[in-house]
LORO-492010 format. One line per field, with one value per atom (N, C-alpha, C): atom name; z, y, x; residue in three letters; chain; residue number from 1. Coordinates in nm, 4 decimals. Layout:
REM residues N
atom (CA | ...);
Z (Z | ...);
Y (Y | ...);
X (X | ...);
type (Ala | ...);
mol (A | ...);
seq (NUM | ...);
END
This chain:
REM residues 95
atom (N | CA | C | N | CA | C | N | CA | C | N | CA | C | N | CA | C | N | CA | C | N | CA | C | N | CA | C | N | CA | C | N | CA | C | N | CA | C | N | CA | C | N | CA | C | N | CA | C | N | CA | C | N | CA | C | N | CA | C | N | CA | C | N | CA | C | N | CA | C | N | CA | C | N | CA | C | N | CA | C | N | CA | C | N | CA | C | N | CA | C | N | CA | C | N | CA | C | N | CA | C | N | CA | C | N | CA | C | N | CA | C | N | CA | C | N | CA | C | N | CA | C | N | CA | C | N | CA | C | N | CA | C | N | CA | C | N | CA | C | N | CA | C | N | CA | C | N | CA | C | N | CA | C | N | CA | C | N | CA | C | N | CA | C | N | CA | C | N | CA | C | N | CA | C | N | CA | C | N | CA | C | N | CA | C | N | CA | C | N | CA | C | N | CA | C | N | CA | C | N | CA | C | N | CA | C | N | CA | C | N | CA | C | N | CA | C | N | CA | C | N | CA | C | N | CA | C | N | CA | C | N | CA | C | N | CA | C | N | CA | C | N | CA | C | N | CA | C | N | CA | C | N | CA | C | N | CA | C | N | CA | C | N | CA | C | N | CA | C | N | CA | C | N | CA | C | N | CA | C | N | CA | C | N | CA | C | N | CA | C | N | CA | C | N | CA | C | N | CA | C | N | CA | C | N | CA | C | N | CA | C | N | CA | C | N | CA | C | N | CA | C | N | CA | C | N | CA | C | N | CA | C);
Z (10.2689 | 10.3757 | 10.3761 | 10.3809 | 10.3736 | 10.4853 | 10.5197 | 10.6119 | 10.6621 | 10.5517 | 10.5529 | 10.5440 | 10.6414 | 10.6870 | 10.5324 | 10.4397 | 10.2781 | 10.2081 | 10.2429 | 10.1815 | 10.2556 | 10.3909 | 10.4719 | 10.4278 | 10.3688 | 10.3617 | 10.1819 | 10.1046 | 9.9810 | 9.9773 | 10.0793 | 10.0351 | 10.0771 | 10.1837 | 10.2202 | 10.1333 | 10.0274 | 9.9592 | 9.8498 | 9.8096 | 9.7102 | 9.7771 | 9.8549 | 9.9257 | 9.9148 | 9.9414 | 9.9911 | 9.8185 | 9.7098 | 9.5810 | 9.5359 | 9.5678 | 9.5411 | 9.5881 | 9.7396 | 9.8255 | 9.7381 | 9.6941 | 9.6655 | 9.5484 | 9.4473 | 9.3116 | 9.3369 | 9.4230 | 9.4862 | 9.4837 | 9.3916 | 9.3900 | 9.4364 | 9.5673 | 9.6186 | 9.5317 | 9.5677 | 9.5539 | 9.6617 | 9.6632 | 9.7973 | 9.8791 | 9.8434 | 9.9534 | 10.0283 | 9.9753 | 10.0516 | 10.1014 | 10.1652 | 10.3143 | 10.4039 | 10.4442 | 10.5639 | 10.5038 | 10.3883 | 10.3271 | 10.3042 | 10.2589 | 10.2440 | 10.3984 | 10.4802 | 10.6372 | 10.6411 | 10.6455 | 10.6573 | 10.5990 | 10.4449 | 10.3946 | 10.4556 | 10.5103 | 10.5576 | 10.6386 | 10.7488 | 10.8261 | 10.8294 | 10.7748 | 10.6951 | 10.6676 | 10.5841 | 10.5067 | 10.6486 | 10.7580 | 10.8571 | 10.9529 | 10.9394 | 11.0500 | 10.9444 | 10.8014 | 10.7900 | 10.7341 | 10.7521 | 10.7517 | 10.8992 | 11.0348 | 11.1727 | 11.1547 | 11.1123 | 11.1276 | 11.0415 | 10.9198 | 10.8514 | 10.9652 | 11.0000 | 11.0790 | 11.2245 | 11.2682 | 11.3678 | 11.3527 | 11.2292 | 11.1765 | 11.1535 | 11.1012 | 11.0840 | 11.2147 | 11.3153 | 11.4556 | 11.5121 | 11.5122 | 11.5926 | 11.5274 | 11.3749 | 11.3257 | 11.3764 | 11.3902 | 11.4229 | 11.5693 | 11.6565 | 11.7942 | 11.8322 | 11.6933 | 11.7098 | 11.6887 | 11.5869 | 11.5651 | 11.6536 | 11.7206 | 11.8584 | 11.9471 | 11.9696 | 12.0752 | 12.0435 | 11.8950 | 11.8558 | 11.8658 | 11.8532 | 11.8616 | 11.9868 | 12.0754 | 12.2148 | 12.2874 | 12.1798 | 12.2391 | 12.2517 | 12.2701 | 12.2979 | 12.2138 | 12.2687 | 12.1509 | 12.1226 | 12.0132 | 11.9541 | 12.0525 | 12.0908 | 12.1569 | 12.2885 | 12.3469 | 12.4280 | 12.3512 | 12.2218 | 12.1866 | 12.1158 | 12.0679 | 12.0594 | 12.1462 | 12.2778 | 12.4160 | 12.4165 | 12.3785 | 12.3605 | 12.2911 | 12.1772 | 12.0433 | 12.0695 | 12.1391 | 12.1643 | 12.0826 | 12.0119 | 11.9477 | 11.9584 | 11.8973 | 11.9267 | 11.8658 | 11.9456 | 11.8819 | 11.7126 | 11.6816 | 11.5593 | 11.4664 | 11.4984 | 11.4338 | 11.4381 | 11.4971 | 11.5170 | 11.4253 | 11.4624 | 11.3473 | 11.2147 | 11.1745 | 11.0232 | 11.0411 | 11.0781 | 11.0307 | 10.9952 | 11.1253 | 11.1648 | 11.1080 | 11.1562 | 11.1146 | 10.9498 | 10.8193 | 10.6780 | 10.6708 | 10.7788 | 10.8002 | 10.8352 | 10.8561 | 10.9066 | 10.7970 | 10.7165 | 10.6021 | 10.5017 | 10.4763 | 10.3833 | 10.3879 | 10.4690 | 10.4970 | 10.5207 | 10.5428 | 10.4986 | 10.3837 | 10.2946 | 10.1440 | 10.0995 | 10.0799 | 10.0812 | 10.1087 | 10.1909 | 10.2203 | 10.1354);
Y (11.2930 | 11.3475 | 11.2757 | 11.3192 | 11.2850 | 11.2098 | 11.0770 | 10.9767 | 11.0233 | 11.0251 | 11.0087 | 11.1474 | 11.1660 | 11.2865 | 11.2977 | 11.2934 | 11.3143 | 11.3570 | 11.3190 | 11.3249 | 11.4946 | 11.4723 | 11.5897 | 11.7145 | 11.7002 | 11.8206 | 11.8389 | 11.7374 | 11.7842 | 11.8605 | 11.8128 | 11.9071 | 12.0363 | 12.0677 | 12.2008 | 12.2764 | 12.2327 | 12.2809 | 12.3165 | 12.2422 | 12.2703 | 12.3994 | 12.3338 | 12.4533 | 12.5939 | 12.5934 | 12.7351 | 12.7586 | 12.6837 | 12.7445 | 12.7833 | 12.7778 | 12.8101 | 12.9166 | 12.9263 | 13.0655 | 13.1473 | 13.1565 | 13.2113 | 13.3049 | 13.1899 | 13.2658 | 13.3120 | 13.3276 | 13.3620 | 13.5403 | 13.5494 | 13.7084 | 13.7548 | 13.8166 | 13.8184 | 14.0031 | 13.9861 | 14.1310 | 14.2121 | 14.2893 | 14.4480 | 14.3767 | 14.3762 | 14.4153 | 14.2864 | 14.1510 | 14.0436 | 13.9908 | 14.1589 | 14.0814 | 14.0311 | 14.0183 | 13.9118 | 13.7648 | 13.7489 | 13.6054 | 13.5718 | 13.6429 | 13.6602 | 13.5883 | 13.6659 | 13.6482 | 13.5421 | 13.4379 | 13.3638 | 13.2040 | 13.2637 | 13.1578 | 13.1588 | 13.2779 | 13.2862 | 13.1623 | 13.1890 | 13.1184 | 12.9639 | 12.9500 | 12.7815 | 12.7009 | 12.8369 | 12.7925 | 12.7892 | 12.8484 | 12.8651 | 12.7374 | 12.6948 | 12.5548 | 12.4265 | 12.4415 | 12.3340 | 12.3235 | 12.4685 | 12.3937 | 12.3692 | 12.4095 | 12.3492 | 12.2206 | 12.1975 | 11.9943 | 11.9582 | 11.9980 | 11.9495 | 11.9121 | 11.9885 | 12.0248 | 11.9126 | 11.9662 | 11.8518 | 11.7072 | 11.6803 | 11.5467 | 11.4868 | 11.5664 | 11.5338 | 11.5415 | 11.6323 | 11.5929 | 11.5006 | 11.4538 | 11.3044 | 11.2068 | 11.1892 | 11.1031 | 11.0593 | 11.1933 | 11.1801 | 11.1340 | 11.1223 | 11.1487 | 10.9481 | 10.9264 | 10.8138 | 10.6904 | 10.7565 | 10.7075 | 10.6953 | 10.8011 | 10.7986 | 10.6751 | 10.7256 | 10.5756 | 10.4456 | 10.3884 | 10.2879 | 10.2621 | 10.3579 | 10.3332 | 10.3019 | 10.3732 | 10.3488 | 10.2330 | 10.1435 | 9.9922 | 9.9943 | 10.1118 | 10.1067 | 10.0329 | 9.9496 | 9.8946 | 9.9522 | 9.8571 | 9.9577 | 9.9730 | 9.9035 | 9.8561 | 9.9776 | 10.0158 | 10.1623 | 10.2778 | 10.2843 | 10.3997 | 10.4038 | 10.2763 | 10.3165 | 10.3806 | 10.3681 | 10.3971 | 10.5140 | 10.5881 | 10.7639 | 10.8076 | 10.7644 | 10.7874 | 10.7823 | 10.7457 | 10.6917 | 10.5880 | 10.4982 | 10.4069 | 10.2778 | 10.1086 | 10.0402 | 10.0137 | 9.9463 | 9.9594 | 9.8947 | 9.7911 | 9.7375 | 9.8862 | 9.9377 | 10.0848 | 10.1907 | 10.1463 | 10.2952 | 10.2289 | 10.1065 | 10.0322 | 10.0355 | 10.0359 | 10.0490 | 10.1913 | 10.2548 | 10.4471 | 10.4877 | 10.4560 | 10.4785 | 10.4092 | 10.2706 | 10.1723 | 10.1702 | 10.2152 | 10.2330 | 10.3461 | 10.4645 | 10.5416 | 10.5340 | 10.4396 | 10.4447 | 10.3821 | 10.2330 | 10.1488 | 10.2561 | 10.3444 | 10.4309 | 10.5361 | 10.5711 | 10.6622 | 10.5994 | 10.4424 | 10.4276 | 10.3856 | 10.3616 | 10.3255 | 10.4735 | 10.6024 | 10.6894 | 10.7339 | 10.6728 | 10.6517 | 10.6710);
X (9.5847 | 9.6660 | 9.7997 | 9.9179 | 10.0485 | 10.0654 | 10.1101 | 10.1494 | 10.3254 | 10.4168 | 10.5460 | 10.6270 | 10.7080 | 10.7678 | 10.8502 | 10.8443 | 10.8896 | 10.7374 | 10.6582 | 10.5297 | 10.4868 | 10.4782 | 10.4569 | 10.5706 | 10.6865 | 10.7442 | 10.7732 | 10.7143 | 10.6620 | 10.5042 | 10.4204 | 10.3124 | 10.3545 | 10.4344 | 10.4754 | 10.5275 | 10.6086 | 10.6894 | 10.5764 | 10.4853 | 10.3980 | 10.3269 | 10.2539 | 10.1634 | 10.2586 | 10.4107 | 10.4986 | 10.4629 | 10.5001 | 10.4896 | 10.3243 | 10.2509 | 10.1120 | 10.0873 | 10.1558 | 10.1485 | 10.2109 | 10.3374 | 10.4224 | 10.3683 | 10.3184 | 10.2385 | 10.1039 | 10.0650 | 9.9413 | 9.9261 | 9.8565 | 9.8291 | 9.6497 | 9.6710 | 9.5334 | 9.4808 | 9.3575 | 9.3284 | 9.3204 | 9.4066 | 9.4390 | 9.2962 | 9.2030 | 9.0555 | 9.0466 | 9.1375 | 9.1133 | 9.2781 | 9.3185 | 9.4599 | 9.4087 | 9.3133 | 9.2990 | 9.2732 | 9.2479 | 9.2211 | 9.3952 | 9.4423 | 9.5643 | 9.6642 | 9.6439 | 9.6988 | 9.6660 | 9.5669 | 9.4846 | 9.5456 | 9.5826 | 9.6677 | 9.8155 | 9.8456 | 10.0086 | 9.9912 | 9.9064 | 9.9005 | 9.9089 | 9.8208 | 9.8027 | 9.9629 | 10.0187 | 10.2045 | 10.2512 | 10.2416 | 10.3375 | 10.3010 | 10.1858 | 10.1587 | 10.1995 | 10.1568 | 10.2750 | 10.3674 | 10.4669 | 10.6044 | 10.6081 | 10.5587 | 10.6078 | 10.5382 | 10.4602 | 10.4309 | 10.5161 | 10.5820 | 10.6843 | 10.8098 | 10.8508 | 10.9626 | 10.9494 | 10.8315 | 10.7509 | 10.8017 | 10.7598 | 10.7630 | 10.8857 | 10.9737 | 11.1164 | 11.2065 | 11.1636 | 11.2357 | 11.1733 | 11.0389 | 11.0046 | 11.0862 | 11.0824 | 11.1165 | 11.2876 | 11.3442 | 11.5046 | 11.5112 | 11.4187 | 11.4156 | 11.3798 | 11.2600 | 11.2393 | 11.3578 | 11.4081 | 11.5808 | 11.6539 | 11.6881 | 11.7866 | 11.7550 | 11.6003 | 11.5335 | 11.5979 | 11.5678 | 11.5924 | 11.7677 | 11.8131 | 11.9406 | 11.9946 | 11.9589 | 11.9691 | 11.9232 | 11.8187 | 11.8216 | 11.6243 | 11.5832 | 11.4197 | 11.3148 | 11.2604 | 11.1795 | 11.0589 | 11.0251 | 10.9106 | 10.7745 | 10.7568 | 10.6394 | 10.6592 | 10.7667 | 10.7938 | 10.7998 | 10.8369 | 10.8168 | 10.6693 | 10.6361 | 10.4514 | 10.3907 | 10.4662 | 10.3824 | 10.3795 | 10.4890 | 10.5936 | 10.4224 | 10.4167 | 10.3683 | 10.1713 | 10.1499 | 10.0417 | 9.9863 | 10.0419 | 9.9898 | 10.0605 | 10.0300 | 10.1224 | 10.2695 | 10.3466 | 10.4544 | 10.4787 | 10.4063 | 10.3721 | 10.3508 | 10.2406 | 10.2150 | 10.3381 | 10.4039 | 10.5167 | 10.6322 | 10.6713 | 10.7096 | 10.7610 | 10.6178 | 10.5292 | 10.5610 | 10.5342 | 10.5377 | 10.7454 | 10.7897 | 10.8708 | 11.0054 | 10.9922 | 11.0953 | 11.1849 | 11.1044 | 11.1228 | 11.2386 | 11.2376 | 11.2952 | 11.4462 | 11.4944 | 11.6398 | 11.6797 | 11.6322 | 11.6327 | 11.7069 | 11.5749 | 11.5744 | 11.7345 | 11.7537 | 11.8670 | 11.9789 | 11.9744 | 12.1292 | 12.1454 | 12.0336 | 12.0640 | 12.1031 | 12.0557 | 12.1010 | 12.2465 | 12.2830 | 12.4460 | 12.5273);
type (Unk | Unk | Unk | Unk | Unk | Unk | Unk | Unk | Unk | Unk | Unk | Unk | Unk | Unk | Unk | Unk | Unk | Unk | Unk | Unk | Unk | Unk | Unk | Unk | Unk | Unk | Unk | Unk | Unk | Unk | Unk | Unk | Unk | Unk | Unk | Unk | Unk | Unk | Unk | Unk | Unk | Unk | Unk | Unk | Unk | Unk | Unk | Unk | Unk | Unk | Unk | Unk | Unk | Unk | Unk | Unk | Unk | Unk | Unk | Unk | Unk | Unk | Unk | Unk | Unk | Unk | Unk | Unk | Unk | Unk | Unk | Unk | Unk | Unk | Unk | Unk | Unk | Unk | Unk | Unk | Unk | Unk | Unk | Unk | Unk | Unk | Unk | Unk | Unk | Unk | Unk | Unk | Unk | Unk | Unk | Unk | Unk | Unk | Unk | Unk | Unk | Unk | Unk | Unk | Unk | Unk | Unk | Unk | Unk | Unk | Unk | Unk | Unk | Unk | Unk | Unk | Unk | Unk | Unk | Unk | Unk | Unk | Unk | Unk | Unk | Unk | Unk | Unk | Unk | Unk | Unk | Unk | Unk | Unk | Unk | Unk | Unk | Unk | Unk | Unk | Unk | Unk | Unk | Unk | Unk | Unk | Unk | Unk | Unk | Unk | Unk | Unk | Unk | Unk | Unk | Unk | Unk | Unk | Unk | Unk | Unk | Unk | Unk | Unk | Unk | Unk | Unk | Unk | Unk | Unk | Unk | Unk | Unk | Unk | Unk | Unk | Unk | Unk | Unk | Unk | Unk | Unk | Unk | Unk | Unk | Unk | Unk | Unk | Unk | Unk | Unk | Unk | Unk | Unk | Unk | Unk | Unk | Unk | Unk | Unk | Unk | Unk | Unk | Unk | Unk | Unk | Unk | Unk | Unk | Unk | Unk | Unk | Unk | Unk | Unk | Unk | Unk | Unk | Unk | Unk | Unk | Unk | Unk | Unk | Unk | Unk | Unk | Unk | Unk | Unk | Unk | Unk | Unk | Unk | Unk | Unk | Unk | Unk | Unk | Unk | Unk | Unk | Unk | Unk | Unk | Unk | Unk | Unk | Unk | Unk | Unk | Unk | Unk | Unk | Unk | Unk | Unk | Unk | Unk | Unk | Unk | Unk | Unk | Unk | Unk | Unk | Unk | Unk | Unk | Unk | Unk | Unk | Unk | Unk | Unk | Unk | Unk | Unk | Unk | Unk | Unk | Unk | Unk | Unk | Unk);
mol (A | A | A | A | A | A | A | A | A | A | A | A | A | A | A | A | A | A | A | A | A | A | A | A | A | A | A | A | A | A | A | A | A | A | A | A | A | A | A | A | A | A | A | A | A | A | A | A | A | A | A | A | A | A | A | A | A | A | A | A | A | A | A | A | A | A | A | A | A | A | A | A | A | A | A | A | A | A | A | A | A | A | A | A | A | A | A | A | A | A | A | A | A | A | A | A | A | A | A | A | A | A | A | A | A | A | A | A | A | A | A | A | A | A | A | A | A | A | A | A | A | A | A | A | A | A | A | A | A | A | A | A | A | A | A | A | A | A | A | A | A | A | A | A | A | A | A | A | A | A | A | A | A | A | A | A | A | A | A | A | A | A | A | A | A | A | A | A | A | A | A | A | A | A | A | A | A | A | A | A | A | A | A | A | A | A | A | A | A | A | A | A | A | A | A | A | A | A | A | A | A | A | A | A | A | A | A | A | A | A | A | A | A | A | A | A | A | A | A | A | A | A | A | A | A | A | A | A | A | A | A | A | A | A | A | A | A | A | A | A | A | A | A | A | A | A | A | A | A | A | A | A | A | A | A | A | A | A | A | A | A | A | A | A | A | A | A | A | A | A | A | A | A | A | A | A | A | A | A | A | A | A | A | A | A);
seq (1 | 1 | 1 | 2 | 2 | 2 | 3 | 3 | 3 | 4 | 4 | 4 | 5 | 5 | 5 | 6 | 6 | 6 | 7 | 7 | 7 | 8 | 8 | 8 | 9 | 9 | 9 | 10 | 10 | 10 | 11 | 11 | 11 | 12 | 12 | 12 | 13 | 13 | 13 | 14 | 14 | 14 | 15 | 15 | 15 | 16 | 16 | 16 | 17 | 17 | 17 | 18 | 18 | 18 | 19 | 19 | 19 | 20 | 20 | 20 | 21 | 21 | 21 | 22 | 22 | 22 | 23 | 23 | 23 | 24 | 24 | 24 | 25 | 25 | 25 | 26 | 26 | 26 | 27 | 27 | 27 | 28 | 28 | 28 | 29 | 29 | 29 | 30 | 30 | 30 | 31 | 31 | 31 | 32 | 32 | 32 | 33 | 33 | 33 | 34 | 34 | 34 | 35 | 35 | 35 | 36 | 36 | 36 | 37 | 37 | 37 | 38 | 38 | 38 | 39 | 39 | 39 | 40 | 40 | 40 | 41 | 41 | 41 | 42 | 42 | 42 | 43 | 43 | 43 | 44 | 44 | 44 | 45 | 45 | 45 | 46 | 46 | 46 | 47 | 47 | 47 | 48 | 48 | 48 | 49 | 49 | 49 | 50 | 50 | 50 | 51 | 51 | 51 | 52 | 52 | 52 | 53 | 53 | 53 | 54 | 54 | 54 | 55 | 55 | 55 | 56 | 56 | 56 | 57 | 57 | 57 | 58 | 58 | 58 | 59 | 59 | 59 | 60 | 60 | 60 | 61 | 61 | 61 | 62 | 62 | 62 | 63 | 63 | 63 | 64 | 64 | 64 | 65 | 65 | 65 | 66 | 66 | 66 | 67 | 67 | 67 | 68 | 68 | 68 | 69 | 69 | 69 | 70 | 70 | 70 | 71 | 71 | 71 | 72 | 72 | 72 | 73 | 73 | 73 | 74 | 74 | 74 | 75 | 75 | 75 | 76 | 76 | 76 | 77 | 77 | 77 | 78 | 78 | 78 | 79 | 79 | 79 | 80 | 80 | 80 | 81 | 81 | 81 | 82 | 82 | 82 | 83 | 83 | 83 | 84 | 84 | 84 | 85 | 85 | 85 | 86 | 86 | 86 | 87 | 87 | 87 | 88 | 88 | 88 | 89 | 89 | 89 | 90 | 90 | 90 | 91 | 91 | 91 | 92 | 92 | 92 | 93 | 93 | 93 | 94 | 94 | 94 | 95 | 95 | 95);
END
């Protein structure tokens, strides 16, 4: 299972290309619908994931510590941290 909002919107992208080449047989559209469905919940946890992540940013920027936005998050701030914290690192080396 994908941890990292890069991890979460590469399996999406895989999953959208599997869908994509996916040739069902006429008698199984509802298996069909079925997988739509699946592609459509995760690109929104993709998407999900990438606005907490931006949202968790703002917090931090705004001065909030982790240990309050663990609270946001339901977990501790050490844990939100670790999930979260690699994330800003990462994007200004990107710079």
């Amino acid at each position: 299972m994908p941890r990292s909002v890069g991890e979460i919107i590469d399996q999406a992208e895989e999953l959208a290309r599997r869908f994509e080449s996916f040739e069902p047989d006429p008698a199984d559209r509802a298996r069909a619908r079925s997988l739509a469905a699946v592609h459509r919940a995760t690109l929104a946890r993709a998407q999900a994931e990438a606005t907490l992540a931006e949202a968790v940013a703002r917090a931090r920027a705004d001065g909030h510590p982790w240990s309050a936005i663990g609270a946001m998050l339901g977990t501790s701030g050490e844990a939100a941290r670790q999930r979260y914290g690699g994330l800003r690192d990462r994007r200004r080396r990107a710079i």
